[in-house]
C-alpha positions, 0 to 999 in steps of 0.5 A, a space after each residue: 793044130 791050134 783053134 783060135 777064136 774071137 768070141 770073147 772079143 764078139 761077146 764082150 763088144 755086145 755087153 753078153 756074158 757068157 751065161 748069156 751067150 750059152 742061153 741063146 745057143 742051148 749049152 752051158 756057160 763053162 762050154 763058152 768058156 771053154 771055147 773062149 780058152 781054145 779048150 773045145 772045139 765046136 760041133 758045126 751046128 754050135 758054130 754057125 748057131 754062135 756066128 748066128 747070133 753075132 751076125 757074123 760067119 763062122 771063120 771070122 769067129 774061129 780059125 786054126 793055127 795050121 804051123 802044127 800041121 806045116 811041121 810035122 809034113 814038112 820032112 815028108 818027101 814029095 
């Protein structure tokens, strides 16, 4: 399963840098860019803490690619 994100994309419409958005949320900067990568998946406290911020929710800020999860079912009988 692969984690998408549009943080960058929020983040960078409201003029922030990343050390910005980690002040606002309590974590470091390498932890946003981290999540910008797809490289960490977020507590759902930091989601919704992040979706605070750009006033949006956090499936718009964030979504998994379910492919993964379709192959590896799909020869399993029913």
């Amino acid at each position: 399963m692969t984690m998408r994100t549009s943080l960058k994309l929020h983040r960078l419409e409201k003029d922030m840098k990343q050390s910005d958005l980690a002040d606002l949320v309590n974590v470091r900067r390498e932890t946003i860019g981290r999540l910008e990568q797809g490289l960490y998946c977020p507590s759902l406290r930091l989601a919704m803490d992040i979706a605070k911020v750009f006033d949006t929710t956090v499936e718009d800020l964030f979504s998994f690619d379910d492919e993964d999860d379709a192959a590896s079912t799909s020869g399993k009988a029913a």
